[in-house]
C-alpha positions in Angstrom: 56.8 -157.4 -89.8 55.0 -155.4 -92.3 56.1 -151.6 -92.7 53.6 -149.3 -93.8 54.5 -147.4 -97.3 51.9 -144.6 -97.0 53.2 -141.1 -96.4 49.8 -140.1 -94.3 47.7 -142.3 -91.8 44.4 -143.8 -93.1 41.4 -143.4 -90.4 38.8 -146.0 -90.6 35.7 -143.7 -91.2 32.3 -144.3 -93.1 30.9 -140.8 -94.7 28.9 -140.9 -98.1 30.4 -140.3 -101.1 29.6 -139.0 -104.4 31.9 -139.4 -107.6 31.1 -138.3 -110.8 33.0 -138.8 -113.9 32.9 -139.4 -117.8 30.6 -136.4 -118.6 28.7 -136.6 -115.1 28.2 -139.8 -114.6 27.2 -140.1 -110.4 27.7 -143.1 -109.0 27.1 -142.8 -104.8 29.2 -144.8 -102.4 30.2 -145.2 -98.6 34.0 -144.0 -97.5 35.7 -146.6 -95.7 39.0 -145.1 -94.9 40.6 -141.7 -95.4 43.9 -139.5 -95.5 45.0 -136.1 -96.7 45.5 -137.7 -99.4 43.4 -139.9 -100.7 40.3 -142.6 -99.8 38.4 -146.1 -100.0 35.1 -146.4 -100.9 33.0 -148.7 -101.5 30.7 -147.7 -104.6 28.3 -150.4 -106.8 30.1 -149.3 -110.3 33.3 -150.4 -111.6 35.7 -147.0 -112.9 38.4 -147.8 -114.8 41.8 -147.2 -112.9 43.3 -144.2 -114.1 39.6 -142.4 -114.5 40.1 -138.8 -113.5 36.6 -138.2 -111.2 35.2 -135.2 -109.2 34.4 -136.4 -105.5 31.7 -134.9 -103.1 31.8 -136.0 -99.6 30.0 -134.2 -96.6 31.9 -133.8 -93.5 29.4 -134.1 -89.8 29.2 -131.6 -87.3 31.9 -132.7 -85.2 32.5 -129.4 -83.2 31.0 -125.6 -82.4 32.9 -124.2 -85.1 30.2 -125.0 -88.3 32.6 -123.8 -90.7 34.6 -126.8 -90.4 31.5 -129.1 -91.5 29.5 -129.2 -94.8 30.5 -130.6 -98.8 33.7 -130.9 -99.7 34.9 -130.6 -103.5 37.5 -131.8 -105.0 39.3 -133.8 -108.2 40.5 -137.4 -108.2 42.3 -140.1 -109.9 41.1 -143.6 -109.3 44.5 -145.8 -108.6 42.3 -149.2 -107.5 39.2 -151.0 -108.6 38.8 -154.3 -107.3 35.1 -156.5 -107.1 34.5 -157.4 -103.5 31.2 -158.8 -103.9 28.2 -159.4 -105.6 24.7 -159.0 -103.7 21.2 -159.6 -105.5 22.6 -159.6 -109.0 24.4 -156.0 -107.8 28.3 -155.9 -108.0 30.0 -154.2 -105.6 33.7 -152.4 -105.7 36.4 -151.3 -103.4 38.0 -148.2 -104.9 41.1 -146.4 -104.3 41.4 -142.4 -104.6 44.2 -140.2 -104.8 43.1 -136.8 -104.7 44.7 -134.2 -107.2 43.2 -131.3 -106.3 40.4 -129.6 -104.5 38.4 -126.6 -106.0 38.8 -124.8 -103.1 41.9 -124.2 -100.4 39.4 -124.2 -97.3 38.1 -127.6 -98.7 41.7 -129.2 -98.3 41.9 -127.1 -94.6 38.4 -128.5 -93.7 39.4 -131.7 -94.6 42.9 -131.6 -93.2 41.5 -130.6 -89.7 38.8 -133.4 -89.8 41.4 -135.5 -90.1 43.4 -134.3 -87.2 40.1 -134.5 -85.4 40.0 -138.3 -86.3 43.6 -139.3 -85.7 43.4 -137.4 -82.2 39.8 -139.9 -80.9 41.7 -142.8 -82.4 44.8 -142.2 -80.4 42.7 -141.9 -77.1 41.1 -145.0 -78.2 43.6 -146.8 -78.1 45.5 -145.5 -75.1 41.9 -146.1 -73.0 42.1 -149.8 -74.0 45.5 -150.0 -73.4 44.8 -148.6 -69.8 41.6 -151.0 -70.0 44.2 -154.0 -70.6 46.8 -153.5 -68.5 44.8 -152.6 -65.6 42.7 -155.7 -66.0 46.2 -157.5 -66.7 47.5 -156.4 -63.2 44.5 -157.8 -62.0 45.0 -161.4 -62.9 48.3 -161.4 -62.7 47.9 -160.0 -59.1 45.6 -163.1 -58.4 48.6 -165.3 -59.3 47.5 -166.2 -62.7 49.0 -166.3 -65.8 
Protein backbone atom coordinates (compact mmCIF):
# COMPACT_ATOMS: atom_id res chain seq x y z
CA UNK A 1 0.00 0.00 0.00
CA UNK A 2 1.21 3.30 -0.96
CA UNK A 3 0.51 6.26 1.56
CA UNK A 4 0.12 9.61 0.13
CA UNK A 5 2.82 12.28 1.58
CA UNK A 6 1.03 15.44 0.29
CA UNK A 7 -0.43 17.66 2.92
CA UNK A 8 -3.41 18.88 0.41
CA UNK A 9 -5.36 16.73 -2.29
CA UNK A 10 -4.37 17.20 -5.96
CA UNK A 11 -7.61 17.47 -8.45
CA UNK A 12 -7.06 16.25 -11.87
CA UNK A 13 -7.91 19.57 -13.78
CA UNK A 14 -6.67 21.03 -17.27
CA UNK A 15 -6.74 25.09 -17.12
CA UNK A 16 -4.01 27.11 -19.26
CA UNK A 17 -1.21 28.27 -17.76
CA UNK A 18 1.17 30.98 -18.09
CA UNK A 19 4.74 31.15 -16.33
CA UNK A 20 7.09 33.62 -16.87
CA UNK A 21 10.53 33.83 -15.47
CA UNK A 22 14.23 34.94 -15.99
CA UNK A 23 13.48 38.57 -16.92
CA UNK A 24 9.89 37.70 -18.56
CA UNK A 25 10.56 34.92 -20.24
CA UNK A 26 6.59 33.36 -21.06
CA UNK A 27 6.40 30.04 -21.74
CA UNK A 28 2.38 28.89 -22.01
CA UNK A 29 1.28 25.41 -20.77
CA UNK A 30 -1.82 23.22 -19.75
CA UNK A 31 -2.44 22.46 -15.81
CA UNK A 32 -2.80 18.92 -15.20
CA UNK A 33 -3.37 18.67 -11.54
CA UNK A 34 -3.73 21.18 -8.71
CA UNK A 35 -3.74 22.00 -4.80
CA UNK A 36 -3.58 24.90 -2.50
CA UNK A 37 -0.49 24.49 -2.85
CA UNK A 38 0.97 23.90 -5.67
CA UNK A 39 0.45 22.32 -9.56
CA UNK A 40 1.47 20.14 -12.72
CA UNK A 41 1.70 21.39 -15.88
CA UNK A 42 2.68 20.46 -18.86
CA UNK A 43 4.65 23.31 -20.72
CA UNK A 44 7.06 22.80 -24.04
CA UNK A 45 10.28 24.53 -22.19
CA UNK A 46 12.51 23.00 -19.81
CA UNK A 47 13.06 25.54 -16.23
CA UNK A 48 15.61 24.73 -14.26
CA UNK A 49 14.39 23.21 -10.84
CA UNK A 50 14.78 25.71 -8.24
CA UNK A 51 13.74 28.72 -10.94
CA UNK A 52 11.65 31.13 -8.99
CA UNK A 53 8.57 31.91 -11.77
CA UNK A 54 5.43 34.24 -11.76
CA UNK A 55 2.32 31.98 -12.79
CA UNK A 56 -0.96 33.23 -14.43
CA UNK A 57 -3.74 30.87 -14.68
CA UNK A 58 -7.52 31.70 -15.37
CA UNK A 59 -10.03 30.17 -13.32
CA UNK A 60 -13.90 29.36 -15.56
CA UNK A 61 -17.08 30.50 -14.57
CA UNK A 62 -18.08 27.72 -12.41
CA UNK A 63 -20.94 29.51 -10.47
CA UNK A 64 -23.28 32.94 -10.23
CA UNK A 65 -20.94 34.52 -8.03
CA UNK A 66 -18.28 36.08 -11.09
CA UNK A 67 -15.99 37.27 -8.53
CA UNK A 68 -14.79 33.87 -7.91
CA UNK A 69 -13.62 33.52 -11.70
CA UNK A 70 -11.00 35.43 -13.76
CA UNK A 71 -6.69 35.51 -13.57
CA UNK A 72 -5.10 34.49 -10.84
CA UNK A 73 -1.46 35.87 -9.87
CA UNK A 74 0.91 34.56 -8.08
CA UNK A 75 4.92 33.50 -7.44
CA UNK A 76 6.38 30.05 -7.77
CA UNK A 77 9.27 27.81 -7.31
CA UNK A 78 9.74 25.01 -9.76
CA UNK A 79 10.54 21.71 -7.49
CA UNK A 80 10.28 19.19 -10.85
CA UNK A 81 11.25 19.19 -14.49
CA UNK A 82 11.11 16.03 -16.09
CA UNK A 83 10.92 15.37 -20.39
CA UNK A 84 7.82 13.38 -21.13
CA UNK A 85 7.99 13.52 -24.66
CA UNK A 86 9.09 14.71 -27.80
CA UNK A 87 6.55 15.53 -30.67
CA UNK A 88 7.70 16.98 -34.20
CA UNK A 89 11.14 17.96 -33.08
CA UNK A 90 9.15 19.83 -29.97
CA UNK A 91 10.14 18.68 -26.38
CA UNK A 92 7.66 18.50 -24.01
CA UNK A 93 7.93 18.72 -19.90
CA UNK A 94 6.01 17.80 -16.87
CA UNK A 95 6.60 20.49 -14.22
CA UNK A 96 6.11 20.70 -10.69
CA UNK A 97 5.06 24.04 -8.78
CA UNK A 98 5.09 25.00 -5.33
CA UNK A 99 3.49 28.27 -4.97
CA UNK A 100 5.23 30.86 -2.60
CA UNK A 101 3.06 33.44 -2.75
CA UNK A 102 0.25 35.17 -4.46
CA UNK A 103 0.14 39.05 -5.18
CA UNK A 104 -2.99 39.26 -3.85
CA UNK A 105 -5.07 37.49 -0.67
CA UNK A 106 -8.41 37.16 -2.78
CA UNK A 107 -6.21 35.37 -5.43
CA UNK A 108 -5.27 32.57 -2.78
CA UNK A 109 -9.38 32.75 -1.50
CA UNK A 110 -10.44 32.49 -5.27
CA UNK A 111 -8.25 29.75 -5.70
CA UNK A 112 -8.81 28.08 -2.44
CA UNK A 113 -12.63 27.93 -3.08
CA UNK A 114 -12.15 26.59 -6.69
CA UNK A 115 -10.60 24.04 -5.24
CA UNK A 116 -13.25 23.21 -2.74
CA UNK A 117 -15.50 23.48 -5.73
CA UNK A 118 -13.36 20.63 -7.46
CA UNK A 119 -12.87 18.20 -4.49
CA UNK A 120 -16.71 18.52 -3.73
CA UNK A 121 -17.78 17.19 -7.95
CA UNK A 122 -15.02 14.63 -7.51
CA UNK A 123 -16.38 13.29 -4.24
CA UNK A 124 -19.94 12.92 -5.94
CA UNK A 125 -18.30 11.34 -8.70
CA UNK A 126 -17.15 8.84 -7.13
CA UNK A 127 -20.00 8.05 -4.70
CA UNK A 128 -22.39 7.99 -8.11
CA UNK A 129 -20.18 5.17 -9.50
CA UNK A 130 -19.95 3.60 -6.44
CA UNK A 131 -23.85 3.58 -6.32
CA UNK A 132 -23.56 2.75 -10.25
CA UNK A 133 -21.39 -0.47 -9.12
CA UNK A 134 -22.93 -1.84 -6.43
CA UNK A 135 -26.31 -1.45 -7.69
CA UNK A 136 -25.27 -3.23 -10.97
CA UNK A 137 -23.34 -5.69 -8.54
CA UNK A 138 -26.62 -6.61 -6.69
CA UNK A 139 -27.86 -7.30 -9.92
CA UNK A 140 -25.67 -10.08 -10.99
CA UNK A 141 -25.17 -11.30 -7.90
CA UNK A 142 -29.00 -11.47 -7.58
CA UNK A 143 -29.03 -13.51 -10.92
CA UNK A 144 -26.87 -16.13 -9.05
CA UNK A 145 -23.65 -15.14 -10.63
CA UNK A 146 -20.48 -14.51 -9.47
Amino acid sequence: MVLEKRKERRIRVSLPITILYQDKRKVLGKIENMSRLGTYAEINKEIRIGTDIEIILTIPVYTKDLSLSGKIRCKGKIFRCNLLREAESQKYYGIGIFFTEFLEQDDKDKLSKYIDFLILNEDRNIKKGLKQWRAKRGKVLGKGHV
